[in-house]
C-alpha positions in Angstrom: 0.0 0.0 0.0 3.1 2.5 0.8 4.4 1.7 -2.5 1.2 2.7 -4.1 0.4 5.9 -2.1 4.6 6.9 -3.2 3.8 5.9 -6.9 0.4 8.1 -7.0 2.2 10.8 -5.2 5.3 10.8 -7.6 3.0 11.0 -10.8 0.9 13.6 -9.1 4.4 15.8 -8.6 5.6 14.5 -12.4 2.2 15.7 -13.6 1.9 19.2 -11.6 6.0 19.6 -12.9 4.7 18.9 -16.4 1.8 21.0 -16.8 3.6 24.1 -14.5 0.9 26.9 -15.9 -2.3 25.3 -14.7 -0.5 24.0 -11.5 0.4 27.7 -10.4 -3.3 28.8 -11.9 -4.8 26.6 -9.5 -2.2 27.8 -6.4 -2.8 31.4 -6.9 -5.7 31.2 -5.0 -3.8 30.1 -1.8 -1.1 32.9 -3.0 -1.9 35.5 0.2 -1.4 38.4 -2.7 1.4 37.3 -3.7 1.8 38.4 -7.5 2.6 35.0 -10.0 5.7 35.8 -10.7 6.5 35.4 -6.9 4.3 32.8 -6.6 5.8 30.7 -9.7 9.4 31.3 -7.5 7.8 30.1 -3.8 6.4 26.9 -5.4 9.2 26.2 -7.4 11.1 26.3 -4.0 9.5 23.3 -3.2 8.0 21.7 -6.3 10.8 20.9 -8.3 12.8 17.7 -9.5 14.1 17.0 -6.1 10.8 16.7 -5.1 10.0 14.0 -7.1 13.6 12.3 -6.8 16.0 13.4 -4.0 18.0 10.1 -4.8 20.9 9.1 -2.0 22.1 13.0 -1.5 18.7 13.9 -0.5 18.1 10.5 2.0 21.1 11.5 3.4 20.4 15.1 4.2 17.3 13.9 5.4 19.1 11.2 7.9 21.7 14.2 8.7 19.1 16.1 9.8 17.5 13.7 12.4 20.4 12.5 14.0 21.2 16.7 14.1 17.9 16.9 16.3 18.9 13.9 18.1 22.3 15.2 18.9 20.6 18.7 19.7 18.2 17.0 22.3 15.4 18.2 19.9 14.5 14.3 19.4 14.6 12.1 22.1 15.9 8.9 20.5 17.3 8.1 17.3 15.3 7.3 14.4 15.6 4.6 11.4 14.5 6.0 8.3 12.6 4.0 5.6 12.1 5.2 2.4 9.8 4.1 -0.2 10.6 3.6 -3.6 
């Protein structure tokens, strides 16, 4: 079931990436103002091919950054990361 929630999320990101235009039409509403040139840079902060792919550089990060909050005392206990492909 992980594997198919991953999969429909992926093609949802591929197919938002792919059609960019209608994506950001449909996001201006949630824009607080912002004009869409703005906009178009705030979601491409975060909607971009790293979303869809961070590959090993970006599961490392992510397990750099945990054991960061463990070693800060911001997480209590060190955590195993599994990521779904």
């Amino acid at each position: 079931m992980t594997r198919l929630i991953s999969r429909h999320l992926h093609d949802s990101i591929a197919y938002g990436l792919d059609h960019r235009g209608a994506a950001l039409d449909h996001s201006m509403k949630y824009a607080r103002g912002l004009d869409r040139s703005k906009a178009d840079t705030f979601v491409g902060m975060y909607v971009n091919d790293w979303t869809l792919d961070y590959g090993d550089r970006g599961r490392q990060a992510v397990r750099l950054f945990l054991d960061r909050g463990v070693k800060a005392g911001i997480i209590d206990r060190p955590i195993t990361v599994e990521f779904v492909d």
